[in-house]
C-alpha positions in Angstrom: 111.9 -143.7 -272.7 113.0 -144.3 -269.3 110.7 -144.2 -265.9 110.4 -140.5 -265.0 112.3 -138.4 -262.4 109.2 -137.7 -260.2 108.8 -141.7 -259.7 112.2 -142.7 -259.4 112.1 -142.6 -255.5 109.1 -144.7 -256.0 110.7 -147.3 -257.6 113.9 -147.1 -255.2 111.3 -147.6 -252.5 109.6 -150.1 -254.3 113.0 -152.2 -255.0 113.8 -151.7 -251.4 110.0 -153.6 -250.0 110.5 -156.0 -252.6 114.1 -157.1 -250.7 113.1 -157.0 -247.1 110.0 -159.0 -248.4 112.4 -162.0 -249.5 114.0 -161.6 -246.9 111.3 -161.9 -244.6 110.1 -164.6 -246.5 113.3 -166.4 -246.0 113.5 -169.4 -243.7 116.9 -168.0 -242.3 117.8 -164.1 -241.9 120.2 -162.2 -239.3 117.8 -159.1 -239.4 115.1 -158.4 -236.8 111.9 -159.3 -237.6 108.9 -157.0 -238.3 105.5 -157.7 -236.8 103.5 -160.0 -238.4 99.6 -159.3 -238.8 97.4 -161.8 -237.5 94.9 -161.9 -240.5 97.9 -162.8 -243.1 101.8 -163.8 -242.2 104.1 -166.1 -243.7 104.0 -169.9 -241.8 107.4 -171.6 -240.7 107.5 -172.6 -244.8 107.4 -169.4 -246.0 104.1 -169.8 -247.2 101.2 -167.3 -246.2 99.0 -168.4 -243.8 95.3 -166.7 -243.7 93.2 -166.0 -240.6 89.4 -166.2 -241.3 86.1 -164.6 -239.9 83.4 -167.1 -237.7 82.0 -167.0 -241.5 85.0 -168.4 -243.4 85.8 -164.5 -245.0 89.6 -163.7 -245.4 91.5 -161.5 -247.1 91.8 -162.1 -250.9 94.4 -162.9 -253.2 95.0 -159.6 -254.7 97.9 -160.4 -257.0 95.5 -161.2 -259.8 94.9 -157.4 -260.3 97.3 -155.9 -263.4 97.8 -156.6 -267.0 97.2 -160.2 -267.8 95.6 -160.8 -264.7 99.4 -160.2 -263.0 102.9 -161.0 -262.6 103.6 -160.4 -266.9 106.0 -158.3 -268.3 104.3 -154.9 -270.0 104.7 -155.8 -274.1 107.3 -153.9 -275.5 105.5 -153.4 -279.4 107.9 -152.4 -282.5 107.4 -149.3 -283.8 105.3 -149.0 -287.1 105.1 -145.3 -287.3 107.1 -142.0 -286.1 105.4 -138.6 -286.2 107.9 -135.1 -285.6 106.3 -132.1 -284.0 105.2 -129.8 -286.7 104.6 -126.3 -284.2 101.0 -126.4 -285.2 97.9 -128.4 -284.6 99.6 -132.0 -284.7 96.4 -133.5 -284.0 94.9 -134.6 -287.0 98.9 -136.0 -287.9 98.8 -138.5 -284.5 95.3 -139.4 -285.3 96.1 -140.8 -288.4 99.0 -142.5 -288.2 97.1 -144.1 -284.8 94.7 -144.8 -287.7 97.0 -146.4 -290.2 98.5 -148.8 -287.5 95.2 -149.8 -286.8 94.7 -151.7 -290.2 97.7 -153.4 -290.3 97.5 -156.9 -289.5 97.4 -158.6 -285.9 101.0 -160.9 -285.1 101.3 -162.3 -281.7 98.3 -159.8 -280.6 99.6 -156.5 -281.8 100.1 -154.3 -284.8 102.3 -152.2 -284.2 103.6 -148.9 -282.0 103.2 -145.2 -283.1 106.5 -143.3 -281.6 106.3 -139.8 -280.7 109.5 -137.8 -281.4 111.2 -135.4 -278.8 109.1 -132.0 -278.9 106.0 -130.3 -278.2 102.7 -131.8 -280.0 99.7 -129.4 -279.7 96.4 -130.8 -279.3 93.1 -129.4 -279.9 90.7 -132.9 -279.8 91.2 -136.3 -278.2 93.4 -138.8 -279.9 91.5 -142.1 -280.0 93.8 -145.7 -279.9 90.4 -147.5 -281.0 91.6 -150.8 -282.0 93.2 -153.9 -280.2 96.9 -154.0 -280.6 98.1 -150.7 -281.2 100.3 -148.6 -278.9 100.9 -144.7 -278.5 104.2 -144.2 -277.3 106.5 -140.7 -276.8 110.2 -140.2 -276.4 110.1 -139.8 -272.8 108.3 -138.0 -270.1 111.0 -135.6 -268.4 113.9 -134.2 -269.5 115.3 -132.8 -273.2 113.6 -136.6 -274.9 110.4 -135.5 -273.6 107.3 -135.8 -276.0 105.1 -133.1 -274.8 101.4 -133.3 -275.4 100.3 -129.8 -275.1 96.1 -129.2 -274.8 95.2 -125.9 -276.1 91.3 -124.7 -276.9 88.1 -126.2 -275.2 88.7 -128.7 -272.1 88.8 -131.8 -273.9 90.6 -135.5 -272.8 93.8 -136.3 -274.1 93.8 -140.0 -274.8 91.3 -142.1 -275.1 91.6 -145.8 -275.4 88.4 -147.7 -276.3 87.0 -150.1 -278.7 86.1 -148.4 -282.5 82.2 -146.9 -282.7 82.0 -146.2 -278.9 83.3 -147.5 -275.8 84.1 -151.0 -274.7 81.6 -153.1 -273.5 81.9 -155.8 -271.0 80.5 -159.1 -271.5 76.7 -159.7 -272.7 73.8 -162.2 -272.2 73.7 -165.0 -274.9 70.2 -165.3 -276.9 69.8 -168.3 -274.9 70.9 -167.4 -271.4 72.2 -170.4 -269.0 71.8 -170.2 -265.1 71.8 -171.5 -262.3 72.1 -170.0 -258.4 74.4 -170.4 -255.6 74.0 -173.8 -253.4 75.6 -172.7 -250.3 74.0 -170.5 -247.7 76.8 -168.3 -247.4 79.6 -168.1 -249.8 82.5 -165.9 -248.3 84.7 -163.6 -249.3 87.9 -164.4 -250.9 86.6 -167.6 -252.0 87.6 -169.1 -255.5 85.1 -171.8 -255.4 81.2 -171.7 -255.8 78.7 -174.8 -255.2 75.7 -174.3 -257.7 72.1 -176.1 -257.9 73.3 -177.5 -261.5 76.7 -176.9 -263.6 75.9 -179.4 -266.1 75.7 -176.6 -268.7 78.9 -175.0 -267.8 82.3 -175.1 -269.3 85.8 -174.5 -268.6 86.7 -171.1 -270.1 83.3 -169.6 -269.8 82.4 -166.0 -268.9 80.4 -165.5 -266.2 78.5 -163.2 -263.8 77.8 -163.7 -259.9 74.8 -161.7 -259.9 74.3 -160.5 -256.4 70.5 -159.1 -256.1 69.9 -155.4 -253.8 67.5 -156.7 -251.5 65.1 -154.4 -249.2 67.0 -156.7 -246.2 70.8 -156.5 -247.5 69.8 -152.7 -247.6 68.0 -152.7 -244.2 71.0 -155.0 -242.9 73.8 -152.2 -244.2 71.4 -149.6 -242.5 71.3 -147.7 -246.2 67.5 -147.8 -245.8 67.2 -144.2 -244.0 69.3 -141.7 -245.9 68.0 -138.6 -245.7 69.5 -135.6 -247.3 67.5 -131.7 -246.7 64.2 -133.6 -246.0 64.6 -135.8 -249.5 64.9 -139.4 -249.2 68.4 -140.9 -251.0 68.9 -144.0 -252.4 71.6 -146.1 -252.3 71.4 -148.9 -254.3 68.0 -149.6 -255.4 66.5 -152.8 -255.0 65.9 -154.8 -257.4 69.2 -154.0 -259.4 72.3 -156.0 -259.0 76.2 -155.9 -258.7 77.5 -158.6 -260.9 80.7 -159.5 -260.7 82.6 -161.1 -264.1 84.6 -164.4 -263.5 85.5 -167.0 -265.8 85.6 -170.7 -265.4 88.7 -172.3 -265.0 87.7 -175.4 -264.0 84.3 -177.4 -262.9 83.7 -180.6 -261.0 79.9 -182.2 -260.4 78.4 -178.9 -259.2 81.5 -177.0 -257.8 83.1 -174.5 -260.3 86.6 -173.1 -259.7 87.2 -169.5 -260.6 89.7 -167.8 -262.1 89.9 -165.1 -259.4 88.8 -165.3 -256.1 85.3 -163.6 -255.4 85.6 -159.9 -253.3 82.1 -160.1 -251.8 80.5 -162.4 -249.7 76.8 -163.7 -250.5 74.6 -164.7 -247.6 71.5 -166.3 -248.9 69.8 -165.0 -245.3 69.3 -161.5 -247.0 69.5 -162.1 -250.7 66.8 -165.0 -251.0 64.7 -164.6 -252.6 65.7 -164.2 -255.5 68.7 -165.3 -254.4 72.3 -165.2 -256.6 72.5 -166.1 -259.6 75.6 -167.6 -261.9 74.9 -166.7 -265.4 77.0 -167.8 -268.6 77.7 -164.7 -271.1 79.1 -164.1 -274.3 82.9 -163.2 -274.4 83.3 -159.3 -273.8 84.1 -156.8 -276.6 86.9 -154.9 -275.0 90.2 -153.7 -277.0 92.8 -155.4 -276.1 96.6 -154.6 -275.8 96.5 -151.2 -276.0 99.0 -149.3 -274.6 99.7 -145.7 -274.1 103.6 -144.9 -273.0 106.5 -142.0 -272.0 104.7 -139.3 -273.1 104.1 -136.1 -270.7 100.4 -134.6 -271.2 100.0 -130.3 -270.5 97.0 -128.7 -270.0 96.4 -124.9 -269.0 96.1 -124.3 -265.4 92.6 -125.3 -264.3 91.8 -123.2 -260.5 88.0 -123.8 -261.3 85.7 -126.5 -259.9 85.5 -129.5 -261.5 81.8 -129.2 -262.1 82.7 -126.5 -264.6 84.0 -128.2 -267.9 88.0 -129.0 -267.8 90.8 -131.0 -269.5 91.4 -134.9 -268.5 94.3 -137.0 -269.0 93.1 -140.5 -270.3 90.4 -142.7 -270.4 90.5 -146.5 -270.9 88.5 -149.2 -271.3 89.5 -152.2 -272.3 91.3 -155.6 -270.8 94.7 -156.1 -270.8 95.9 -152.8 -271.4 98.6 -150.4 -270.2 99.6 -146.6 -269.3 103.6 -146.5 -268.4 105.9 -143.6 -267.5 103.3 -140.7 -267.7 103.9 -137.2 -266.3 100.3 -135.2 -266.3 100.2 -131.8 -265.3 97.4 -129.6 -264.6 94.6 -131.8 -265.5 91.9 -132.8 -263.5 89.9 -136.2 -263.0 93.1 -136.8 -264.8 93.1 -141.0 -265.2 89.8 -142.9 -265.5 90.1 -146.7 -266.3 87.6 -149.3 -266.3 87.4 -153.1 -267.6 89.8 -155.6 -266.4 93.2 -156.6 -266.3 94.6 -153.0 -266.5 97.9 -152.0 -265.2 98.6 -147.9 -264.8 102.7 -147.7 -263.9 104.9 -145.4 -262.7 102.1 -142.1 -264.0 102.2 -139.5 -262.5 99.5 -136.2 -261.9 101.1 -132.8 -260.9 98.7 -130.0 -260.5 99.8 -126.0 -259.0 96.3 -124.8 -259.6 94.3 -125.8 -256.5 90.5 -127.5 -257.2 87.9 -124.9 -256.4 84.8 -126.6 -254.4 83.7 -129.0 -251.5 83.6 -131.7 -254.4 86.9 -132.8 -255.6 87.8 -134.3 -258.8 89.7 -137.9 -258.8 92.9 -137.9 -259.9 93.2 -141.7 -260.7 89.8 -143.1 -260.8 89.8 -147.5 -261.0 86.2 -148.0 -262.1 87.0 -151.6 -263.4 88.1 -154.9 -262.0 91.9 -156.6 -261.6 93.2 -152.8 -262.2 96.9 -152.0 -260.7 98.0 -148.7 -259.8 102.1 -149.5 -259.6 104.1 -146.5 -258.8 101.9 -143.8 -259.2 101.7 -140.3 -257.9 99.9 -137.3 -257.4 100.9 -133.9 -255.7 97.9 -131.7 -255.6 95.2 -130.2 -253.0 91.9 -130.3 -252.4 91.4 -133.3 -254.9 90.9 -137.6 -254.6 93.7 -138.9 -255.0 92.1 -142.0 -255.7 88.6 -142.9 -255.7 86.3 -145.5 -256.8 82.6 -145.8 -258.3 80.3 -147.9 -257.2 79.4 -151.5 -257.2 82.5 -152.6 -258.1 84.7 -155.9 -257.8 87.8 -156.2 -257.5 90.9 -156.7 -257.2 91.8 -153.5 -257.4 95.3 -152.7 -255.8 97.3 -149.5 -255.0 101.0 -150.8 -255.1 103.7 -147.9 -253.5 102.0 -144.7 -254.3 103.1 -141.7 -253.2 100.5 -138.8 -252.4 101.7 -135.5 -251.6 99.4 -132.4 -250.9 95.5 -132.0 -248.2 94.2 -134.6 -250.3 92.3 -137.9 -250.0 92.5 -141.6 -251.2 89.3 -143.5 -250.8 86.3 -145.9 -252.1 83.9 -142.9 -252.9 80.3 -144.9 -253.2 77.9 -147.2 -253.2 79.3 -150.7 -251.9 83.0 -151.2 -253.9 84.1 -154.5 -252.8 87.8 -155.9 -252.8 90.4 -153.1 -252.8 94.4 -152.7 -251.3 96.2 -149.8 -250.6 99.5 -151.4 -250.3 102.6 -149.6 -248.9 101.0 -146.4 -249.9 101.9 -142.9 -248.5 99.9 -139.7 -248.0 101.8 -137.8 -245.2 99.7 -134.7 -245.3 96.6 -136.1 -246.4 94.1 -139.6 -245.6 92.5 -142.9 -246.8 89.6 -143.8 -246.0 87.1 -146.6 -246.3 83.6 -145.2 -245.0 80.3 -144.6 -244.8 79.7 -141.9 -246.7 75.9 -141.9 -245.9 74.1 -139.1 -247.1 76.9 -137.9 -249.6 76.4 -136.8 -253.0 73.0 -138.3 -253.7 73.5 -141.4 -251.1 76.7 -142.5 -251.5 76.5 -144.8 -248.5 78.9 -147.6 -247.5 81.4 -147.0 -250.0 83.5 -150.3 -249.4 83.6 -153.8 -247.9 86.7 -156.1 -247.7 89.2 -154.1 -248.1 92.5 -153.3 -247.1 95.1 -150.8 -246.0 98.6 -152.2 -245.6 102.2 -151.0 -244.3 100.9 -147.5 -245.5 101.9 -144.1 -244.3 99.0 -140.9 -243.7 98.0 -138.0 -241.5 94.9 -140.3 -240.5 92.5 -143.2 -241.8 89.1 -142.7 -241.5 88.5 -147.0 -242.1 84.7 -148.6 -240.3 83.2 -151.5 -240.3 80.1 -152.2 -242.8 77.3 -155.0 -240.9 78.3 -158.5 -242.5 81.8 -157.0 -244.1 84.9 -156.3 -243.0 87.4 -153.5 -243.6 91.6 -153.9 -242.2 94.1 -151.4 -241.6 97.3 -153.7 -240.7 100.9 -152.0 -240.3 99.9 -148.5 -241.1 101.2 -145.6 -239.4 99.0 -142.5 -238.7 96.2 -141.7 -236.5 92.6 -143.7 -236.5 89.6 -141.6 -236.3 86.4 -142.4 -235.2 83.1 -140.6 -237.3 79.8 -140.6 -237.2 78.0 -140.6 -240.8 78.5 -137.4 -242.5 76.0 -134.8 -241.5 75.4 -136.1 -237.9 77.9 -136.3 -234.6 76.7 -139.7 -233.5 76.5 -142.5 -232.9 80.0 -142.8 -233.7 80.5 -145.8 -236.6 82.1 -148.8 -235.6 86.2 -149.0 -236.5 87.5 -151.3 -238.7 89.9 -153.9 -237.4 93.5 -152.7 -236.4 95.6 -154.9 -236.7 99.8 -154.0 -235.7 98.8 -150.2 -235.7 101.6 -148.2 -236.5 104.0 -150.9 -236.8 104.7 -151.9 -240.1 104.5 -155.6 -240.6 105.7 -158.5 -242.6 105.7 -159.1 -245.4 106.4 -155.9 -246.5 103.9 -155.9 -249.8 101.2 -158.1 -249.7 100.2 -158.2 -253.1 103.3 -158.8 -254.0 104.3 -162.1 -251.6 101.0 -162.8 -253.1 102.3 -162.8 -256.5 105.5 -164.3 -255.3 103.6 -167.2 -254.1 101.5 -167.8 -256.5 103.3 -167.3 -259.5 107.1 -167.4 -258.3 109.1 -165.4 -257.6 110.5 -164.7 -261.3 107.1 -162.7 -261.7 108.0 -159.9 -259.7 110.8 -159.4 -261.8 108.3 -159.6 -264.7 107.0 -156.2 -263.2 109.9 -154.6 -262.0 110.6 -155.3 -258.6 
């Protein structure tokens, strides 16, 4: 059940950042230094020192994204059940001993593991982990141990983790809902404090949202007001809905309430009043909790079709404080979709031969939720996303040392995602980008706002700046290009800011001197670094 052979010089990498990042950290060194980026380097204490926009904006603390809200050890969960290859359909036989390790009892959090022995398991239909606690776990991804996971029949996903009856839903409005909106006239981004009109009916330990109203001026002022696609008008984000952003209390003084994670967006009452943004208390979520899925390698038949057409997946999970570890997909496509929060996907990795037929590509990994961590992962394949987000999204959502082979893209795919790192990532024959994707797909628009690019490695960066938001690229090597919106040559969109272009700076991770700092430095041992 070790880490797989395709992430291996990953994690060497990985081990290697983590060492010049001490040291660089360090008060006294004989090495030469790195550039340091101007928006965040360590002070003459070591400590990380922020720059911030004439609004107060800086770049947020990202090391809350990952399993447990960062910086904890994945769970290693005793084994409760083993299941053998029979060489036929071994579907129904997973399932159910899935099933009977879901009844037994909850200790510490979890009920047990269900181990996959060495061999080839056909599947026909998705294997659910439905309940809070329970684990799938194979022998090993590579090599002889490998447990195979082999998807014959109609395209179908592989794994999916979710809670029992349907999938997991994030938190909900009580019978008797308690409000209030934002005091301040402008409440930046990476803030962890909030000043409300009244927290007298708030508590410590309370779920909330930051309900963030679409406007007819936020729209007008992102210049998503005008998309036109073959004649047709496209909508962006429509006013009158919302992006809400889920936070819990940890602590709240007169009418100031501390979060638990810094906020992603900003929220300037000059285009959002009325009705301005609201802070609403919610019932606890219904998620499925510790669920893992582990060392198993996943096979589908090769798929050189669109991925409009139907096809096999990988996984799907929704949930908070989960995990996917030491995966080796091949030949899916969308292959990894995750959503909820506090999710960490480490060292998986997505191998395809069959190239994606179409303009549209499939995303390989797809972070739809908040506080989500891709550690480690991989994917060598063409003509695909490498990453990609939804829309209206908050994070954290972090990219930690992934390595991206193949004319592919990394990118925030639509419709205003806020709060994301690409960290020491590397895509030599392919891009990241953080756009406006105007006109795209039905509207996609400004895809992303506040986030970052660091010490990472591509053919080029496509990376502009939204009205009101900001977008970095600090330490990366590659070429900058400059684009109009899609579907027109000009006027060309204004560049994000570059900061040490193509000089790598220090620290070398920023998530994880973030996590150093925050939490110690015994917490990136915790993760494996």
């Amino acid at each position: 059940m070790g880490v797989p052979n395709s992430v291996k010089p990953i994690l060497r990498a990985a081990r290697f950042g983590c060492v010049v990042l001490l040291c660089f950290c360090g008060v006294v060194h004989t090495a030469e230094r790195k550039a340091t980026s101007e928006w965040v380097y360590p002070g003459p204490d070591g400590k990380l020192v922020y720059k911030t926009t004439s609004t107060g904006d800086r770049i947020m603390d990202f090391s809350h994204a990952g399993y447990m809200g960062g910086g904890v050890s994945l769970p290693d969960v005793s084994v409760k059940m083993t299941v053998r290859p029979s060489g036929k359909d071994d579907t129904a036989a997973i399932q159910s001993a899935l099933d009977a390790v879901s009844q037994l009892p909850l200790k510490d959090g979890f009920r047990g593991a269900v181990l996959l022995e060495p061999g080839e398991f056909t599947l026909s239909r998705t294997i659910t982990v439905s309940t809070s606690g329970v684990v799938l776990r194979g022998s090993g991804a590579e090599g002889p141990t490998r447990s195979t996971l082999k998807m014959t029949g109609r395209p179908f996903n592989a794994i999916t983790v979710r809670l029992s009856g349907g999938r997991s839903r994030g938190p909900s409005p009580p019978s008797a809902q308690i409000r209030t909106t934002l005091a301040d006239n402008y409440v930046p981004s990476g803030a962890i404090q909030i000043s409300v009109v009244d927290a007298s009916r708030f508590s410590v330990g309370d779920t909330i949202h930051i309900r963030k109203p679409i406007t007819a001026a936020w729209v007008e002022l992102m210049q998503m007001h005008d998309l036109v696609r073959d004649g047709r008008p496209q909508t962006w984000l429509s006013t009158g809905s919302t992006i809400d952003t889920e936070r819990r209390i940890a602590a709240v003084s007169g009418n100031t309430i501390t979060l638990d994670v810094p906020l992603s967006d900003s929220y300037d009452s000059a285009y959002l009043n009325p009705p301005g943004t609201e802070v609403i208390r919610l019932n606890p979520p219904e998620r499925i909790r510790q669920a893992g899925v582990e060392s198993l390698h996943i096979l589908s038949p090769l798929q050189p079709i669109s991925h409009s057409q139907p096809h096999f997946t990988a996984l799907r999970m929704n949930g908070q404080d989960c995990w996917a570890k030491n995966l080796v997909i091949e030949e899916t496509m969308n292959s990894v979709s995750v959503g909820g929060r506090r999710i960490t996907l480490q060292n998986v990795a997505v191998n395809r031969k069959a190239r994606h037929q179409g303009s549209s590509r499939p995303a390989e990994f797809a972070p739809n939720g908040s506080q989500v961590l891709l550690d480690r992962c991989s994917v060598n394949a063409d003509n695909v996303w490498f990453v990609a987000t939804g829309g209206r999204l908050s994070g954290p959502i972090v990219v930690l040392n992934g390595e991206f082979r193949g004319d592919s893209r990394a990118e925030s795919h639509q419709r205003w995602a806020t709060g994301m790192l690409f960290d020491n990532v590397r895509a030599p024959q392919g891009a990241i980008e953080f756009r406006n994707r105007g006109s795209m797909g039905s509207g996609h628009g400004w895809s992303m706002g506040w986030g970052v690019l660091w010490n990472c490695v591509a053919d080029h960066y496509i990376v502009q700046q939204p009205p009101g938001a900001a977008n970095w690229v600090i330490g990366c090597v590659g070429r900058s290009r400059l684009t109009a919106r899609p579907f027109g040559s000009e006027p060309l969109l204004p560049e994000g800011i570059l900061d040490s272009h193509n000089e790598p700076v220090t620290p070398q991770s920023l998530y994880l001197a973030q996590l150093a700092e925050r939490l110690g430095t015994e917490a990136l041992g915790h993760i494996g670094y």
